[in-house]
C-alpha positions as CSV (number, residue, x, y, z in Angstrom):
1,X,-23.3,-57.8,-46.9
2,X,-26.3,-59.4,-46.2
3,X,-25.1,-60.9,-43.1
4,X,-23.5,-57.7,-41.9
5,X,-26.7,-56.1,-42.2
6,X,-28.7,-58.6,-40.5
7,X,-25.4,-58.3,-37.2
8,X,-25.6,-54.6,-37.2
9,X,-29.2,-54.1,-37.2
10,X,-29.7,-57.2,-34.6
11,X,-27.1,-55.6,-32.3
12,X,-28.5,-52.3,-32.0
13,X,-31.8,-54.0,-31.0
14,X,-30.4,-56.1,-28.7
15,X,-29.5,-52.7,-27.1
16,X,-33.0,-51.5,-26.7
17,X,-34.5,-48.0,-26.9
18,X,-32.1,-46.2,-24.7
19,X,-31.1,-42.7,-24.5
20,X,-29.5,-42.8,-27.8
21,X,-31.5,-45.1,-29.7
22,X,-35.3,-45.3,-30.4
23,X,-37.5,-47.6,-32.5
24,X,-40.5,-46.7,-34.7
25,X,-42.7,-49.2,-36.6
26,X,-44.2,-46.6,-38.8
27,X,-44.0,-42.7,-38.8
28,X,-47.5,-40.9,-40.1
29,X,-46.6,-37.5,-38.8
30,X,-43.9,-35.6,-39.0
31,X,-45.0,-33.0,-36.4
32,X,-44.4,-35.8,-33.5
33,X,-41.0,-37.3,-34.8
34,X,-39.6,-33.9,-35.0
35,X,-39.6,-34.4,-30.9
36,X,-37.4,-37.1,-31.2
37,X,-35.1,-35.4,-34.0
38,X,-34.8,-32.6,-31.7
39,X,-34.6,-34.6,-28.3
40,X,-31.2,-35.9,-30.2
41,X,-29.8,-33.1,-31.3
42,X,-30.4,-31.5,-28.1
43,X,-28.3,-34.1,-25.7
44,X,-25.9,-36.9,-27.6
45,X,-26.8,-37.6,-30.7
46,X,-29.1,-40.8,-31.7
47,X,-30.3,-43.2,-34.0
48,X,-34.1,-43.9,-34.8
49,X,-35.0,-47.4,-36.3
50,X,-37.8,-47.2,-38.3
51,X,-39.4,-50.4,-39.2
52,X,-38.9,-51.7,-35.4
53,X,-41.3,-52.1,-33.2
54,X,-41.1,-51.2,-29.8
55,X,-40.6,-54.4,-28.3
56,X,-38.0,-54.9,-31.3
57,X,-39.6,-57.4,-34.2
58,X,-38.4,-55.7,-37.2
59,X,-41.5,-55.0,-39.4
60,X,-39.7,-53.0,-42.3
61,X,-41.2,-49.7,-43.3
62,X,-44.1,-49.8,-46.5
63,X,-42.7,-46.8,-48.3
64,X,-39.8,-43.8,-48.9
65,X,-42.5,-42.1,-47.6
66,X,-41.0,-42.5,-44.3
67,X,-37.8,-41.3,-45.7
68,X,-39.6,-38.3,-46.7
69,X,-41.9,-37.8,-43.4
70,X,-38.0,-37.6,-41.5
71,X,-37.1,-35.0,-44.2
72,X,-40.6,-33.1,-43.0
73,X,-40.2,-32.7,-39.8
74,X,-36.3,-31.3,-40.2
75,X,-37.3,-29.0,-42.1
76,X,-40.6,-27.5,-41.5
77,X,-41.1,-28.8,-38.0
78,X,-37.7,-28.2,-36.5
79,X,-35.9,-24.8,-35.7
80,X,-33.0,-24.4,-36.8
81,X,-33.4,-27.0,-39.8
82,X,-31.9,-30.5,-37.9
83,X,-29.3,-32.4,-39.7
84,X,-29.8,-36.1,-40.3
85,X,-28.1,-39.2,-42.2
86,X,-30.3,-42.1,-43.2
87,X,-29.3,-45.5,-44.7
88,X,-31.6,-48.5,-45.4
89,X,-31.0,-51.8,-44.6
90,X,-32.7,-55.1,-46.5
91,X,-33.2,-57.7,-43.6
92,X,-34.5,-61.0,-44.5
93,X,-36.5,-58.7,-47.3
94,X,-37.4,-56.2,-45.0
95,X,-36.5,-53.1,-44.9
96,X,-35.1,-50.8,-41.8
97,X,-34.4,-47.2,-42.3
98,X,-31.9,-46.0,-39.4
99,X,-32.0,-42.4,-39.3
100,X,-28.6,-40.7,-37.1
101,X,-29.1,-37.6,-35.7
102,X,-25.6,-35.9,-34.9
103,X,-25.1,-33.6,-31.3
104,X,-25.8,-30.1,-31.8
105,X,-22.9,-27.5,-30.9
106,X,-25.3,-25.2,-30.5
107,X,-28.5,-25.5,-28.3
108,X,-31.2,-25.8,-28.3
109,X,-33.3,-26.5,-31.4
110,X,-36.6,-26.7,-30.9
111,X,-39.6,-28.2,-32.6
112,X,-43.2,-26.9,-33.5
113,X,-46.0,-28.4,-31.1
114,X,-49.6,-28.9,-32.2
115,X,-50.7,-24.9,-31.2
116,X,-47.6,-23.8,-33.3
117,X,-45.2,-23.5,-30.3
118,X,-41.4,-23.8,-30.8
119,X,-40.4,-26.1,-28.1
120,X,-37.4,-27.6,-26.5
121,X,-37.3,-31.0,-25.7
122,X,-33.5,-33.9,-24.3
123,X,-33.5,-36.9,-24.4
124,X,-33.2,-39.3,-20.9
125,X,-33.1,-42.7,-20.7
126,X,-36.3,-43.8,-23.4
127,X,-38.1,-40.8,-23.2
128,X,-38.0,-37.5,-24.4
129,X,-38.8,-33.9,-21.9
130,X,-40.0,-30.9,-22.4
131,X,-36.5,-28.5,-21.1
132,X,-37.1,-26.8,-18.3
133,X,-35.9,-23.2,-17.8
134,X,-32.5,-24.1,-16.3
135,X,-31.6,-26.1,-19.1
136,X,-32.5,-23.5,-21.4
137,X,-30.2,-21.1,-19.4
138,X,-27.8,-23.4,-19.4
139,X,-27.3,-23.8,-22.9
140,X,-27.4,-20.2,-23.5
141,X,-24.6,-20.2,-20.7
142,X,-22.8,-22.8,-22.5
143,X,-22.5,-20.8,-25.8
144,X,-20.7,-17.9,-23.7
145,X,-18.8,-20.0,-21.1
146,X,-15.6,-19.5,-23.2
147,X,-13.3,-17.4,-21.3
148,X,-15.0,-16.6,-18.2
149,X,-14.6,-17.3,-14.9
150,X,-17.1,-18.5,-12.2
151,X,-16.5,-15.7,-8.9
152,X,-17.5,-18.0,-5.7
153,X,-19.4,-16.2,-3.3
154,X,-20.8,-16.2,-0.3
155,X,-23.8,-17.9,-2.1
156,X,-21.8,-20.3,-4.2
157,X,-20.6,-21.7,-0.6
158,X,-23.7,-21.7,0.9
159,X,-24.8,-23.7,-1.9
160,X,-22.1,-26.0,-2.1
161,X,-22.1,-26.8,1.7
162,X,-26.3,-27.3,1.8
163,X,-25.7,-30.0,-1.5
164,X,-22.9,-31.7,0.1
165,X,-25.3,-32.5,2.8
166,X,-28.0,-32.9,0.8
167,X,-28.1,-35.1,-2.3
168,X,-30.8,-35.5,-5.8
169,X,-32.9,-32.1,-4.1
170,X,-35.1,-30.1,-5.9
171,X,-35.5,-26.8,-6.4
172,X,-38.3,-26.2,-4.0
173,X,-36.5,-27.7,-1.5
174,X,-33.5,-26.2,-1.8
175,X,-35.9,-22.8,-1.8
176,X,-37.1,-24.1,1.5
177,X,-34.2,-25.0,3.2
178,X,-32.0,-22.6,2.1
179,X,-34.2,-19.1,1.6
180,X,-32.7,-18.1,-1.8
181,X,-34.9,-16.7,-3.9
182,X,-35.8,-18.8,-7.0
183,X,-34.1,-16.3,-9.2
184,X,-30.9,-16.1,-7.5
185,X,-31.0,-20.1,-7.1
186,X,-31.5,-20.5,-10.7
187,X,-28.7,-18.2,-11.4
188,X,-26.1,-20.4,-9.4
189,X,-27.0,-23.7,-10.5
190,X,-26.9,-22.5,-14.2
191,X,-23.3,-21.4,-13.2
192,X,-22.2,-24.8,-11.1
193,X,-23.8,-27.1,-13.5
194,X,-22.0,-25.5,-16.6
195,X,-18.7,-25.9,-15.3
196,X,-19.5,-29.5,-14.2
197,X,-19.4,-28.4,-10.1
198,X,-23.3,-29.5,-9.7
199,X,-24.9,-32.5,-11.7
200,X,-28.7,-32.1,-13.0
201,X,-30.4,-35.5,-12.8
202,X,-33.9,-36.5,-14.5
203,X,-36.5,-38.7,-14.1
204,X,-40.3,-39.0,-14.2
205,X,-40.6,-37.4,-10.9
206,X,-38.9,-34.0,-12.4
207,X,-35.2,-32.4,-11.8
208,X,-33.2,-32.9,-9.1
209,X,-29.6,-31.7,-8.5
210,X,-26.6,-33.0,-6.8
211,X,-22.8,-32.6,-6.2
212,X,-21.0,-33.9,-9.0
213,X,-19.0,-37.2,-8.0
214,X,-16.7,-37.1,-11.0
215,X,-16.2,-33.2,-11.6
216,X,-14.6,-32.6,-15.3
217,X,-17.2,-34.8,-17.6
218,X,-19.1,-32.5,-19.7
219,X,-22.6,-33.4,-19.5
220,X,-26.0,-32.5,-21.6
């Protein structure tokens, strides 16, 4: 058991922190983690390693008072309460607590910031985002997309013939270039991303969008 322990926890570092996966050498607040907790439920799921540093030395935790800070923050820092599963694994006499964090069917959760503010935060690549308005449509789209059907218009073509032209745009450009208003812009791309017709990309620069290359992967 020992050495399965050892393999299972090594391999999962050798990964490192990646969109589904994030290390912590201690937690002292549970206000912050419930970001991460969130940020999980939110896009696919994830683990947290706690008792890992970041540029993975496993340090073990001190306490079950990290068990307990995790238990916090679901509860009292995360809305609705998030669901978790923890084990504890004795490496070398150290001891890792990895926390899972399933996929929500239903977004978004959000989690209490330092004013009190429920907030919304997904996970890309390392990091975790505050959700910007058309992902928050988008989810709320998501929850009715069940039986209906997206009408192409005039403006859905429009759209679809500027982004074939034009690839990983923003939204002020595509204001530009194209004269919708932000409204109406917003509307469609909550529509063509949700049925996996437009792709919504991240990074630290902000949101860009693009054709989908491989329509009929669900995404977010």
């Amino acid at each position: 058991m020992k050495g399965f322990a050892r393999k299972y926890i090594q391999n999962l570092i050798d990964q490192g922190e990646h969109s589904q996966l994030d290390f912590k050498f201690e937690i002292n607040e549970a206000r912050k983690i419930a970001r991460t907790l969130v940020a999980f439920a939110n896009t696919d799921g994830g683990r947290l390693l706690i008792g890992v540093k970041d540029n993975g030395k496993i340090s073990g935790i001190r306490s079950e008072e990290e068990f307990y800070m995790i238990q916090s923050a679901a509860q009292n820092f995360c809305k609705p309460e998030i669901a978790f599963e923890t084990k504890s694994w004795n490496i070398d006499g150290k001891t890792v607590l990895e926390v899972y964090v399933p996929p929500a069917d239903h977004k978004p959760f959000y989690a209490k910031d330092e004013n009190g503010r429920w907030m919304a935060y997904h996970r890309v690549h390392d990091q975790n985002y505050l959700a910007n308005s058309i992902l928050l449509d988008l989810w709320k789209y998501r929850k009715q997309k069940r039986g209906i059907l997206i009408k192409f218009t005039r403006n859905e073509e429009l759209l679809l013939q500027y982004l074939s032209r034009n690839k990983n745009v923003t939204i002020s450009k595509m204001i530009r270039d194209t004269g919708f208003k932000r409204a109406l812009l917003k509307e469609l791309l909550v529509k063509l991303i949700a049925f996996d017709v437009v792709t919504m990309n991240f990074d630290e620069g902000g949101t860009r969008f693009s054709l989908t290359e491989q329509p009929g992967e669900e995404r977010l």
